[in-house]
N, C-alpha and C positions, 0 to 999 in steps of 0.2 A: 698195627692200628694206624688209621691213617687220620690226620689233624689237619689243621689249617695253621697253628700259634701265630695267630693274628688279630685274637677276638676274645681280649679278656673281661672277664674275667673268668667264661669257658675255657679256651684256652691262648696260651703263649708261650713266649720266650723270654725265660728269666735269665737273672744278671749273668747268670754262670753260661748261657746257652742251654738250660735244659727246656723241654718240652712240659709246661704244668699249666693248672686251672683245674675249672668243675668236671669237663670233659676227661680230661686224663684221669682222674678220681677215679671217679664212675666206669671207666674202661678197665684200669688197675683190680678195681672191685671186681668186677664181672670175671677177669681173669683169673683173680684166686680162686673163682667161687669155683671156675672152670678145672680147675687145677692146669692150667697152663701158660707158658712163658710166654709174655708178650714183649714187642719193642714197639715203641712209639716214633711216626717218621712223620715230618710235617708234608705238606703238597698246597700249592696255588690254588686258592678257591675254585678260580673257574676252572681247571684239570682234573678237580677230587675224584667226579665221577669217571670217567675215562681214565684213571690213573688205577682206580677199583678193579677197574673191568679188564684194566691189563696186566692184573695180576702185582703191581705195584705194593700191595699192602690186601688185607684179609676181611678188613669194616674198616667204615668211616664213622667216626665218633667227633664230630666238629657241630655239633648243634646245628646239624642239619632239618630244614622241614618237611616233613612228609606231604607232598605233594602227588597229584597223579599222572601229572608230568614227568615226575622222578622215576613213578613208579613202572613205568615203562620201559626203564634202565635201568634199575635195582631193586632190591627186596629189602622193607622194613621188617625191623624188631618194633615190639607194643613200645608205645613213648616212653623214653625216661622224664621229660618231663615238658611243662607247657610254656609257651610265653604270649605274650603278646606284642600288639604295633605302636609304638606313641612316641609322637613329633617331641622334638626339643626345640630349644631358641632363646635368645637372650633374654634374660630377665628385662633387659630396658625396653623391649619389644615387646606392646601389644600386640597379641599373634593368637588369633582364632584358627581353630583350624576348619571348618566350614569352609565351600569352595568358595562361596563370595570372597570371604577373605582372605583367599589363601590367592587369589586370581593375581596374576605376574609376579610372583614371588618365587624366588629359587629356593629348591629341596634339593639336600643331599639324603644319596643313600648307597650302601653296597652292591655292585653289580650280579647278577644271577642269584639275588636274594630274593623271599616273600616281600620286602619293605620294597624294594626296586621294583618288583612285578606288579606289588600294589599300587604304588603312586601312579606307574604309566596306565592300568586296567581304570582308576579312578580321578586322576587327577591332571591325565596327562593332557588333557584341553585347555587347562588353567596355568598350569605350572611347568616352570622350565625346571626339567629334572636333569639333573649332576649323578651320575653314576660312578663308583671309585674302586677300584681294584681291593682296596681294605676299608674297612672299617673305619679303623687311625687316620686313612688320610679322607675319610666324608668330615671328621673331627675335627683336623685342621684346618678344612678349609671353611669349618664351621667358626673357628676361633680367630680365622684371618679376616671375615666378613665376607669371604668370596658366595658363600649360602646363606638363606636367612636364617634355615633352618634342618634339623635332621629327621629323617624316620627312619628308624630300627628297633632291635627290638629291645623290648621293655629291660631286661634285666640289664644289658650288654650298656643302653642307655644311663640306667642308674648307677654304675658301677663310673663310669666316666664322670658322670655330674658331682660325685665323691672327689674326683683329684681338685688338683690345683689347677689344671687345662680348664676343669667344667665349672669353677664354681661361681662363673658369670650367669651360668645358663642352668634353666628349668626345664620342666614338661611342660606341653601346650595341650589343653583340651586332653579328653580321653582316650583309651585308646581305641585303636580303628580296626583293629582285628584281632580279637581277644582268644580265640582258638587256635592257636597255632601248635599243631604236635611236634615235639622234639622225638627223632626216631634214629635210630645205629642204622647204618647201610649194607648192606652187603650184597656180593655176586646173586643173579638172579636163582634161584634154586638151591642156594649152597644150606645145607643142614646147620649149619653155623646159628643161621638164625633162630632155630629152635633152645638150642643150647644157648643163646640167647638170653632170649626170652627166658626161661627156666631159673638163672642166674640173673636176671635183674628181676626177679617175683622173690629171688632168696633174698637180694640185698637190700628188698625193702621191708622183707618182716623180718630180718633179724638187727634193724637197727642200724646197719652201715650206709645205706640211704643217707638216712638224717643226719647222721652224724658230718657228712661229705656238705650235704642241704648246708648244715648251720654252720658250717665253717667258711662259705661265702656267702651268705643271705641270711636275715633277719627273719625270713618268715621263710613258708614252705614254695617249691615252684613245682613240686610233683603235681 
């Protein structure tokens, strides 16, 4: 299984070095359900696909989105779950997100993501867009002042605005792309995805879904 642990609270890298978060969960699951041994290996965001395709690892399970960009590279499993897009920014900051008022204002966001693709398809006549190899550092430079502001996605955001880094900063306005399917990857054609899919439809009627759900989120994201 191939990850990113750079993107929590899907996934990361804990104190010890190991590989955890929602994503690794949910993959875990899917493997017992499979009845097979899996090892979790992490890979550089922008590599995952090309690191897939060269036989590196078997699926990618990093909260990836189903795009049909992607899908020209790889084959999705049915979503495991949804998210959506919505900006953050300092609480002392009046911050509409409307392009009137968003006009010369720096956005961060993670490179070769939906939130990246969206600010340049939408916003990119207005705003000077910050592109970051992780997540973590669109945050930092969110928390140094170097951006006014972030878009990512909704859970990934809330999950930060909890620590001690976020709790300057809020959501701005709603969010801006409320559909976004969360999909497993895999080589184009490989049977895998079937057995898949099969095994994330068992783990969500027999309760281990939720149980995975409510151990980082308050409410449901399926």
């Amino acid at each position: 299984i191939g990850t990113e642990g750079a993107y929590p609270p899907f996934n990361l890298i804990d104190a010890s070095g190991k590989v955890v978060g929602f994503d690794v969960d949910i993959a875990n699951a899917l493997c017992a359900k499979m009845n097979v041994e899996c090892e979790v290996v992490t890979s550089d965001w922008d590599g995952i696909i090309p690191a897939l395709n060269a036989k590196k690892f078997d699926m990618i399970v990093a909260s990836m989105s189903i795009t049909d960009e992607r899908k020209q590279a790889v084959d999705f499993t049915n979503p495991y779950y949804t998210n959506k897009l919505q900006f953050i920014g300092p609480k002392s900051a009046d911050f509409k997100t409307d392009k009137d008022s968003l006009k010369g204002k720096v956005i961060g966001a993670q490179r070769a993501t939906i939130a990246g693709t969206w600010l340049e398809d939408n916003l990119g006549d207005v705003v000077e867009i910050k592109l970051y190899d992780t997540q973590e550092n669109a945050y930092l430079d969110l928390s140094s002042g170097r951006v006014d502001g972030v878009l990512a996605d909704k859970f990934v955001n809330w999950e930060w605005l909890k620590s001690d880094a976020g709790k300057a900063y809020e959501f701005k306005g709603e969010p801006v792309f409320d559909n976004d399917k969360i999909g497993i990857a895999v080589r184009k054609g490989d049977p895998l995805e079937a057995k898949l899919n099969a095994a994330l439809k068992a783990i969500v009627e027999d309760g281990t879904y939720k149980q995975i759900n409510d151990k980082y989120f308050p409410f449901s994201i399926y």
